[in-house]
N, C-alpha and C positions, 0 to 999 in steps of 0.2 A: 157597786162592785169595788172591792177594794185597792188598794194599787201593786199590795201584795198578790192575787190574783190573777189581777191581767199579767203582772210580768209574769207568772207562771204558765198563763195560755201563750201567752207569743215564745218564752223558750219552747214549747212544746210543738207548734208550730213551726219552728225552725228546726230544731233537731231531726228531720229527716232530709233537710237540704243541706247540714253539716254532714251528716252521715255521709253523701254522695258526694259532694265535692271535696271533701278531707281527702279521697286516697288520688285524687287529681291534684290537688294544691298542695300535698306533704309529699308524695312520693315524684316528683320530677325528673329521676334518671331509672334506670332498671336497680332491684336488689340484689345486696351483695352477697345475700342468702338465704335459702327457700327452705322453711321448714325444719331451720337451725345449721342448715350442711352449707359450705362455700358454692355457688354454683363456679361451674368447669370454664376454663379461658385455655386458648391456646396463646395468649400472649406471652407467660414465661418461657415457651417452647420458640415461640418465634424471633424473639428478642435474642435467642443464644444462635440460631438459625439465618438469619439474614442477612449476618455480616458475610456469610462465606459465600450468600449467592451475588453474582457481580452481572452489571450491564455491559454487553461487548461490543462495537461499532468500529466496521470495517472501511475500507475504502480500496476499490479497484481501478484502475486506468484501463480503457478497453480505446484500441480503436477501431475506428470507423470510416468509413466513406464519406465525405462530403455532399456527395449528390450521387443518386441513385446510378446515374447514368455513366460516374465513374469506375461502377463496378464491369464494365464491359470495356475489355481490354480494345474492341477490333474502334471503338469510338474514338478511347484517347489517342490510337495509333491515327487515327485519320483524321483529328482535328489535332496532331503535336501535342497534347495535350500530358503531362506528366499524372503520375497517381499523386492523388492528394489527400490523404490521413491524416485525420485531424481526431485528438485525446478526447473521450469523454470520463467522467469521475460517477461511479455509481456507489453509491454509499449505503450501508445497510445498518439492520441490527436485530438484538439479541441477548440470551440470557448463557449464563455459564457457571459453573461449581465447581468450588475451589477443593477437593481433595486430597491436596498435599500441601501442607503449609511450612513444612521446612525447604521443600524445592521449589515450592511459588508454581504449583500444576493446577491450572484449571480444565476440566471437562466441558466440554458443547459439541452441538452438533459441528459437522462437517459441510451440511449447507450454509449455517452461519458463517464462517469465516473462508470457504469453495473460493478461490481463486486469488484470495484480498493481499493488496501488496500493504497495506497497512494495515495494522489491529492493536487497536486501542481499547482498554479494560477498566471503567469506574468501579470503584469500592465504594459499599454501601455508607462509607464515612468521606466521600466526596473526592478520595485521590485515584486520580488517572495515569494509569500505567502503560507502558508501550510492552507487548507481546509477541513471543515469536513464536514460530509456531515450531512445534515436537513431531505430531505425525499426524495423518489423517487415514480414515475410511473409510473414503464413499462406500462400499457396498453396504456397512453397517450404518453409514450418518454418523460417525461418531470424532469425534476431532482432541487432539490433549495440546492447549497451550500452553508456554511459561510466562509469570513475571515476576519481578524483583521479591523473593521472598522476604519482609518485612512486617511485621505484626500483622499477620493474616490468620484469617479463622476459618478452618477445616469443616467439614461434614463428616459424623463420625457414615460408616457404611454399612449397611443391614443386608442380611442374605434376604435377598428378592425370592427364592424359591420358598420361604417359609410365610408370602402373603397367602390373602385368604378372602375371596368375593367378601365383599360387605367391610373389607378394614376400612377404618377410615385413612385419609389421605389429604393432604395440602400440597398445594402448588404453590411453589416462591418461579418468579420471574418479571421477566418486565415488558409488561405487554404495551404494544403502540409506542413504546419510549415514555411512557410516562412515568418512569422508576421502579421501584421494588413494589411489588402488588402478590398479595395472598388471595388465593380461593380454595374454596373445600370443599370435600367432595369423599367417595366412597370408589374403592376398587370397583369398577363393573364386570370386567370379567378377566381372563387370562391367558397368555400363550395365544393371542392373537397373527395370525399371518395368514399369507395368502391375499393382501389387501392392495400390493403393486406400490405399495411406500418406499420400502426398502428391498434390495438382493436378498437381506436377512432380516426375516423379524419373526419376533416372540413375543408382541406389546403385552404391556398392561393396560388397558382400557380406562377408564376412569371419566364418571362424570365432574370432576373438578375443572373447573373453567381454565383451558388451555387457549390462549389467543396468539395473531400476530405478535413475535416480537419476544414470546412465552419458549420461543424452541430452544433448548438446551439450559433451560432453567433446571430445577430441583423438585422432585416428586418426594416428600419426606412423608415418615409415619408421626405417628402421634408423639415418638420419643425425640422428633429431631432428627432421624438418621433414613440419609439416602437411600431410596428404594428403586429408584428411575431417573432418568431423564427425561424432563415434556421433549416430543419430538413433534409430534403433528394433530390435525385434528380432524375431524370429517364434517363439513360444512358445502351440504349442499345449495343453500342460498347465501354464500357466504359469510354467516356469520355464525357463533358459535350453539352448538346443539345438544351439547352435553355428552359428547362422543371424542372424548379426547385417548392420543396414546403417548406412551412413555415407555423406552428403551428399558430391560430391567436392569439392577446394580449390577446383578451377578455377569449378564451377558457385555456388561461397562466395563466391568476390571478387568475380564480376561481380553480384550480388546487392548484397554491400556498398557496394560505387561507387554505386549507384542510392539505397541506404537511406541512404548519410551523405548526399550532394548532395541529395536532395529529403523523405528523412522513410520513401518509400513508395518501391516499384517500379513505376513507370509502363512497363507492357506493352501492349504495342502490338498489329496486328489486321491477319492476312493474310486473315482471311474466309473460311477453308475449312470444310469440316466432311470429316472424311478419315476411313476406318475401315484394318482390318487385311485383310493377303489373306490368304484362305482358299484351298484347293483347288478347292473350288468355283468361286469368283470367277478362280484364274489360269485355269480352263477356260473360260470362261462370255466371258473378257475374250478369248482367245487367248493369252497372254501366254511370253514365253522365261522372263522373269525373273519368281521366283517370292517376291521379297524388295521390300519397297516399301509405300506407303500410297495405298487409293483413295480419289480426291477424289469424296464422294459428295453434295458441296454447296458451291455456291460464293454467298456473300450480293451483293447485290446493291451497286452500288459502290463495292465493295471493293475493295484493293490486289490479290488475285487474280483478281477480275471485269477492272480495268483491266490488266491484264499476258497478260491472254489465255488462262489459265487457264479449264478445262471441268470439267463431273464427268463419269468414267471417264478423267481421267487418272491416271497411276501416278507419285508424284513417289519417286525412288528415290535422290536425294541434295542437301544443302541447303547452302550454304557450304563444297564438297569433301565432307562428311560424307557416309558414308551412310543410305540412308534404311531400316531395316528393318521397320518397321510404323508404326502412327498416332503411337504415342507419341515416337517420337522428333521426327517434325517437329511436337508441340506443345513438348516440351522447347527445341527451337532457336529455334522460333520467340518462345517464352514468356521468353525469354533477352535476348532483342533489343530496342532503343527505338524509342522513335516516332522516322522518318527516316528508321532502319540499311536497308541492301539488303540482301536477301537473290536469292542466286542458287540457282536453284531445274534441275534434272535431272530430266525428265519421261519418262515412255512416252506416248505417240497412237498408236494403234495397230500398235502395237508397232515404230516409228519414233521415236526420240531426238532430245528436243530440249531447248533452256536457255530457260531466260527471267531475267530479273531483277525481282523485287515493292519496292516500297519499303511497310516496313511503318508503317500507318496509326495512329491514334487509336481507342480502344473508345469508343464510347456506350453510359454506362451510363443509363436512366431513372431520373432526381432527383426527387423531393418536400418540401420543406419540410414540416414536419411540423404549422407553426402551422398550416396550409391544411385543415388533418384538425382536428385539435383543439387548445383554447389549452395543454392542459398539455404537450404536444408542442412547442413554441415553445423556436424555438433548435438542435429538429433536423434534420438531412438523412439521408432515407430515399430506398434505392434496393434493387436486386436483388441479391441476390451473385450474381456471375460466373460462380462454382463454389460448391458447398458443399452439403455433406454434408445438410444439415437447409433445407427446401424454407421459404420466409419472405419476409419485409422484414427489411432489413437498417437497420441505423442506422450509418450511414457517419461521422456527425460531430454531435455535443450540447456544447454550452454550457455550461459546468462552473458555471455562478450560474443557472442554469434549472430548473426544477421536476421535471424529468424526472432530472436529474443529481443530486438530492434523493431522491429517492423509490430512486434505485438504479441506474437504466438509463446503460449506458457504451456508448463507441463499440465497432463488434462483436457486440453484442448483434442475434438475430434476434429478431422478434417471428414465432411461430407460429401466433398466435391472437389474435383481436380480441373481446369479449363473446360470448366461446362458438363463436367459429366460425371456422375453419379458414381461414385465408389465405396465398394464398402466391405474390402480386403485392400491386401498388401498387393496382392495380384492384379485386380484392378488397376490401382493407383501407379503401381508398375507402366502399364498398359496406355495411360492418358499423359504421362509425363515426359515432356520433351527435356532432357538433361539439358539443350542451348539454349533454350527460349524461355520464355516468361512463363510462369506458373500464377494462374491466379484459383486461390484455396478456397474452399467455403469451409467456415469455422462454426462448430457448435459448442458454445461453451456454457451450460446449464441450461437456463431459459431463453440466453440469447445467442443472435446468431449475425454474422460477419466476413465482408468478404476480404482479405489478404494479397496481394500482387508481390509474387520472388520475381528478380531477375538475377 
């Protein structure tokens, strides 16, 4: 055999173990193009995107009792014993978008920064800002702070009403503190509520990975531009499940406008009390339409009392909008100022009709607090609206006041008065001795504390 030969046999030989290792040993990263076209990167989208979302970290001074046993007044009286409050530092964090970058506005929730007498803001280029804050609203979760406007990069803002199940979507935030982090994911669905998250919600759903740490981060489209807020996530074993939500733009900026021009959200009062239809109910009413909210109470001189409005009406759509159950005409309406009209689409007996309400003014019931007792002096106590934990509310204290000393901030609920359980202004009337010592139970978010006035 020649030696021209064999080497013909052994390339021959080999050429099907080149064949299979060449696209292992030549190609060692992914290609930069399939089939002649560039394949798709969200890095040029992200790259102009993740300067404007920023890491936010709070710090709040809470006090507390030193020993359990000094929360009972009739002890320290009998052993001499004085109150002894001692500071604890609770520190948090979070995600935030920058929105306006000639006034230095950033958006987040209102959980992230709920009571923080400090807030501190990193930018995605390493400088850390000190922020004050503009306004909040808990009933939405929605919070606007400032900081030094300075070469800051904005989020342009996309109408949220023009998503669409299946868009795709990105999550910028910073979950667990470990920096800026991207996950992607697809709309899941829309106009979620009814969930006990919020007073008000209309989420967008989205399996994009929403984590601790993620709230008030950036829901962007494929173009860059804001569509949500991450606010929360549904994790019944703790950890994430692909069930994430996010506040929309549109329901974000009308929030905004109210919190920069006055501080607060001043919500206004069509005076319904409306539930969901049931089966029951479309029978019971006679009803065609089996989509709507009944009016199962109408308050008395109310914007829907003067507009003509009954209960066992069906209102079934509110400024064009449809109406699918209770929650969405408190959304709309929870949306709107004192003055706005609202044009309101009704059933009467199964007979269509319009009206227009102009919405009204809330009365909330106010107390001054010196009127209770002197170490209360400087606050205003009234009802929450809404909320979670049944109390007096402390709407507004005097930050040189003895109360604002001792601990107590605006927000704070009191759920108890010397031992007993209040949860009005009448009540708390009722337990408090104007000469004696007051000792409050405080609920303020997830925690809770006890306070001694004298």
């Amino acid at each position: 055999m020649t030696t021209q030969l064999v080497k013909k046999l052994i390339l021959l030989t080999l050429l099907p173990v080149y064949f299979c290792l060449s696209p292992i040993s030549v190609a060692a990263g992914l290609p930069l193009y399939a089939e002649g076209q560039a394949l798709p990167s969200l890095a040029p989208m992200l790259e102009r995107s993740m300067p404007a979302v920023v890491n936010i970290s709070t710090s709040t001074n809470i006090q507390v009792n030193q020993n359990p046993l000094m929360q009972d007044p009739v002890f320290r009286q009998f052993f001499n014993v004085p109150g002894q409050l001692q500071q604890q530092q609770k520190n948090s964090l979070g995600s935030g978008v920058i929105i306006d970058s000639k006034l230095g506005l950033v958006l987040t929730n209102n959980h992230v920064i709920d009571k923080a007498d400090k807030i501190m803001v990193t930018l995605s280029d390493g400088r850390q800002l000190s922020a004050k804050l503009i306004g909040t609203d808990p009933e939405a979760d929605v919070a606007i702070i400032q900081i030094p406007a300075e070469n800051l990069t904005m989020l342009p803002i996309a109408d949220s009403s023009q998503l669409k199940v299946g868009d795709f979507v990105v999550a910028i935030g910073n979950p667990f503190g470990l920096g800026q982090t991207v996950t992607s994911g697809i709309v899941s669905a829309l106009g979620r509520s009814g969930l006990g998250i919020e007073g008000y919600e209309d989420f967008i759903q989205t399996d994009a990975s929403i984590n601790p740490g993620n709230s008030g981060g950036a829901l962007v489209n494929l173009r860059g531009e804001l569509v949500g807020m991450n606010t929360a996530i549904l994790a019944p074993n703790g950890g994430n499940v692909g069930i994430g939500f996010a506040i929309p733009s549109n329901m974000v900026i009308t929030i905004k406008e109210s919190l920069i021009k006055h501080g607060e959200v001043r919500r206004g009062l069509l005076g319904v009390t409306t539930q969901d239809l049931t089966p029951e109910l479309v029978k019971a009413f006679n009803l065609k339409n089996k989509q709507g909210a009944a009016i199962s109470r109408i308050e008395s001189n109310s914007p829907a009392a003067k507009a003509g409005l009954e209960p066992g009406d069906i209102i079934v759509a509110a400024n064009g909008r449809p109406i699918k159950n209770s929650h969405d005409i408190r959304n709309i309406v929870g949306l709107m100022q004192i003055g706005d009209n609202v044009e309101l689409e009704y059933f009467r007996d199964n007979t269509r009709k319009q009206v227009t309400a102009t919405i009204g003014k809330q009365e909330t019931p106010q107390l001054t607090g010196d009127t209770l007792h002197r170490s209360l002096q400087g606050t205003v106590l009234s009802v929450p609206l809404k909320s979670q934990v049944e109390g007096v509310l402390i709407e507004k204290i005097d930050t040189m006041s003895n109360a604002w000393r001792v601990g107590l901030r605006p927000g704070d609920v009191i759920v108890s008065a010397n031992r007993y359980r209040v949860r009005n202004l009448e009540e708390l009337k009722q337990v408090v001795d104007p000469n004696g010592a007051l000792l409050i139970n405080i609920q303020r978010g997830q925690e809770g504390f006890f306070v001694v006035l004298k």
